[in-house]
C-alpha positions in Angstrom: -35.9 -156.0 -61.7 -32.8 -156.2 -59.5 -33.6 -160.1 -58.8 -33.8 -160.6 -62.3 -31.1 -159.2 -63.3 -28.9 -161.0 -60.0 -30.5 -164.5 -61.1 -30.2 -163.8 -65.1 -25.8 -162.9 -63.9 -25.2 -165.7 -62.0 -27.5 -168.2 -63.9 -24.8 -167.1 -66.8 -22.1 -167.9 -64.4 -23.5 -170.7 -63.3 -23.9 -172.4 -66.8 -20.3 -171.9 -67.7 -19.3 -173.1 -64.5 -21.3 -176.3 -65.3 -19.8 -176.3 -69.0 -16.4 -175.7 -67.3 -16.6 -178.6 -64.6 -17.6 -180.7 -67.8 -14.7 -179.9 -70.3 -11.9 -180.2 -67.1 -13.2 -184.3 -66.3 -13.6 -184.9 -69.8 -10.0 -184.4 -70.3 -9.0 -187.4 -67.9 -12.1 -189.6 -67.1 -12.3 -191.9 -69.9 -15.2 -194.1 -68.4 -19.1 -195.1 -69.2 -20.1 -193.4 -65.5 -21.2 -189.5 -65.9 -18.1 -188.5 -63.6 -18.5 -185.1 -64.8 -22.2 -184.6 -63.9 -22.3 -186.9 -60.6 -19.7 -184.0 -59.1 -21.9 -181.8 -60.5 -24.6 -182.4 -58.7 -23.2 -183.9 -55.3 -21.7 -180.6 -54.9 -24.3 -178.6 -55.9 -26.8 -180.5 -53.5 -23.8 -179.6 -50.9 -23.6 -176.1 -51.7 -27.2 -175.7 -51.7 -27.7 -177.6 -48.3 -25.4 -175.5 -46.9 -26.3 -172.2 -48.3 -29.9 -172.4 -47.7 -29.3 -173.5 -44.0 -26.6 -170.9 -43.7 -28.6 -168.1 -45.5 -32.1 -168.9 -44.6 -31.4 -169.8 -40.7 -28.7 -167.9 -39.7 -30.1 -164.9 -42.3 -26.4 -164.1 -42.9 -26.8 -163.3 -46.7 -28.6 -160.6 -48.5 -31.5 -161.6 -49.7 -30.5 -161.0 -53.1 -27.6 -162.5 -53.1 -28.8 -165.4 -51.9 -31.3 -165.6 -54.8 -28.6 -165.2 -57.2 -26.4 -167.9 -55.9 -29.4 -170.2 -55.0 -31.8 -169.7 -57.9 -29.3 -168.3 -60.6 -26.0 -170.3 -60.0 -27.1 -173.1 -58.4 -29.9 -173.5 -60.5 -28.2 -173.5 -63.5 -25.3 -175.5 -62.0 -27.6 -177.8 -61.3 -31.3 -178.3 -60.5 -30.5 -182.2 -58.9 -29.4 -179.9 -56.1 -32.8 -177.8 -55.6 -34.6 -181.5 -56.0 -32.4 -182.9 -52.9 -32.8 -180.3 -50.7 -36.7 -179.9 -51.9 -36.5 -184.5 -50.9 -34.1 -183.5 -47.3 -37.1 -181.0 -46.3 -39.6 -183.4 -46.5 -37.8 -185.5 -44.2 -37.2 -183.6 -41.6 -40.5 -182.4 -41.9 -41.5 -185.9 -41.0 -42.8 -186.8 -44.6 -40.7 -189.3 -45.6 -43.4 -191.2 -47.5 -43.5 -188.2 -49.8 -39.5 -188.1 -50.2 -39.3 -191.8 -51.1 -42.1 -190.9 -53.2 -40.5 -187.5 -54.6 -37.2 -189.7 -54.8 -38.4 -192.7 -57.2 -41.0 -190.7 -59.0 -38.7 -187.9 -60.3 -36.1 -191.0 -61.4 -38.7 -192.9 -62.8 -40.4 -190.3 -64.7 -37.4 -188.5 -66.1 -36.1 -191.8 -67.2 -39.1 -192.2 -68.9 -39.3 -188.8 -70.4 -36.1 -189.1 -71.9 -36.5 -192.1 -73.1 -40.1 -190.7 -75.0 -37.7 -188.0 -75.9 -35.4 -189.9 -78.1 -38.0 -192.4 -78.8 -40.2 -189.1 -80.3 -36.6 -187.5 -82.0 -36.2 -190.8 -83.8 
């Protein structure tokens, strides 16, 4: 229950921050590129890298912590960031076949989702 709980808090926080981040680049980029949600998810992908390397090799975060900032936060931050890190193990794993893979698949795919979306709303 205490996980829950930890990933449910930060998960909150997480969302806001996200909603936050949003609102603040809104006020000044004026522009057809997603600003807003490109430094979203760069630096979730870098705060992920680095926590789960910092957390997971050095094992210098509680465990439960580290899910709440991980899963809760980060996840709701962003889930690009758990999808690079998920494509960066895979290469250093040696399977760079199944990143590139991972890589165009996932673009491809949730273009195509979202387009079926809308295409479905209307």
């Amino acid at each position: 229950m205490k996980s829950v709980l930890a990933v449910g808090t930060a998960g909150f926080l997480g969302a806001v921050a996200r909603f936050l981040v949003s609102a603040v680049v809104s006020r000044f980029w004026f522009h057809d590129f997603p600003l807003a949600t490109f430094l979203i998810n760069v630096s979730g992908s870098f705060a992920l890298g680095f926590l789960a390397s910092f957390g997971l090799e050095r094992q210098a975060l509680d465990p439960t912590l580290r899910l709440a900032v991980t899963t809760g936060f980060l996840g709701a931050f962003t889930t690009f960031s758990t999808f690079e890190v998920e494509t960066l193990r895979l290469t250093e794993r040696g399977a760079t076949g199944w990143a590139v893979a991972n890589v165009t698949a996932s673009v491809a795919a949730g273009f195509l989702a979202a387009r079926l979306g809308v295409a479905l709303a209307r």
